[in-house]
GUKOLSE-595351 format. One record per residue (C-alpha): residue number from 1; residue in one letter; y, x, z. Coordinates in nm, 2 decimals, always signed. Each point is the difference from the previous one (the first is absolute). Last residue first. Layout:
% residues N
   nr  rest       v       u       w
  NUM     A       Y       X       Z
...
//
This chain:
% residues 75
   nr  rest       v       u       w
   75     X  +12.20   -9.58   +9.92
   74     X   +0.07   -0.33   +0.15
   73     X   -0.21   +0.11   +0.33
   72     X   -0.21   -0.32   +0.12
   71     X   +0.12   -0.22   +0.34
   70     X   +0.39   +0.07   +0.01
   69     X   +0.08   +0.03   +0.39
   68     X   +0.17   -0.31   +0.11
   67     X   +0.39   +0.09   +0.17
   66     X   +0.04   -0.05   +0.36
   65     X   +0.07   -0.36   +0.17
   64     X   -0.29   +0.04   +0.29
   63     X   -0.28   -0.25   -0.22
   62     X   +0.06   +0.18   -0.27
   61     X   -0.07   +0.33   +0.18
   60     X   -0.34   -0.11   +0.18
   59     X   -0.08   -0.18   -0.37
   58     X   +0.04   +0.36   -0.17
   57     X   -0.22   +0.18   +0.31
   56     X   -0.27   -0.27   -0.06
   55     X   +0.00   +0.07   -0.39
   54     X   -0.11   +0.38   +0.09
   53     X   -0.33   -0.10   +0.15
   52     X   -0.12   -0.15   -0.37
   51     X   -0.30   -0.23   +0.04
   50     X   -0.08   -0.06   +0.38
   49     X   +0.34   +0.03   +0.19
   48     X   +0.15   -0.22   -0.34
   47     X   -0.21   -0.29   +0.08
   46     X   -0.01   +0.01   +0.40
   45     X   +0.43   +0.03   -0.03
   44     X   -0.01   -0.26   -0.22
   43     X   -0.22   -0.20   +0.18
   42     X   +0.21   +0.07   +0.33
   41     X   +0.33   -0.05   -0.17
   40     X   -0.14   -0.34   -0.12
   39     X   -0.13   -0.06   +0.33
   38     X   +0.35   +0.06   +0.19
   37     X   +0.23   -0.25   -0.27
   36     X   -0.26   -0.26   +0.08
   35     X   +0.10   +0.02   +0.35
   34     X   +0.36   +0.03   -0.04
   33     X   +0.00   -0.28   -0.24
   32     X   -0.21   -0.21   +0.22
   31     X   +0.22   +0.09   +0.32
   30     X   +0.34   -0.04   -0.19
   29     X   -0.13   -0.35   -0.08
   28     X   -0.15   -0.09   +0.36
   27     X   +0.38   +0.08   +0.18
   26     X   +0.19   -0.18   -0.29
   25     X   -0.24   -0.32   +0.09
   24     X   +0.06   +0.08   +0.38
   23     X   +0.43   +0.04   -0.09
   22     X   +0.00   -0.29   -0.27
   21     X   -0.21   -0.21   +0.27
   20     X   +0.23   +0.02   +0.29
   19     X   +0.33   +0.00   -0.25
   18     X   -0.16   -0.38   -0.08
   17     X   -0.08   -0.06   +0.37
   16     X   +0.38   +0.06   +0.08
   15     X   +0.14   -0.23   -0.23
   14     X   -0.21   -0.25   +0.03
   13     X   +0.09   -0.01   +0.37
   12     X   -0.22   +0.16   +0.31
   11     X   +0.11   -0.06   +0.36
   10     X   -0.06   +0.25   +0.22
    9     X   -0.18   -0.14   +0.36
    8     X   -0.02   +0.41   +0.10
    7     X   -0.36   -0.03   +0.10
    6     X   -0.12   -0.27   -0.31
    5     X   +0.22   +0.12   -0.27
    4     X   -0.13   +0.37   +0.11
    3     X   -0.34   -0.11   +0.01
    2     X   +0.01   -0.17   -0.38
    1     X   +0.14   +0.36   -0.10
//
């Protein structure tokens, strides 16, 4: 950014530098949630892979919109 204000000779007003900083600080956000977001489906996915194999195929359909599978019979 600094370069470009530099090369192009931009001028940069409060205005600007605040929608500057709401777009990198928006940028890092969705990053850390996506990120986090990623190892918790991972540890899940390492959990339920190692103590019930039939819980993994539930979460896969959660996660794509499709009904949950009930866990225990009710009968």
């Amino acid at each position: 950014m600094l370069l470009a204000v530099v090369i192009f000779n931009l001028v940069i007003t409060p205005t600007n530098m605040i929608g500057i900083l709401l777009t990198i600080g928006g940028g890092a956000w969705y990053a850390t949630v996506e990120y986090a977001e990623k190892k918790r489906k991972a540890s899940l996915a390492r959990m339920t892979s190692l103590h019930d194999p039939p819980l993994q195929k539930e979460w896969k359909q959660a996660d794509r919109g499709l009904p949950r599978l009930p866990l225990h019979s009710t009968h």
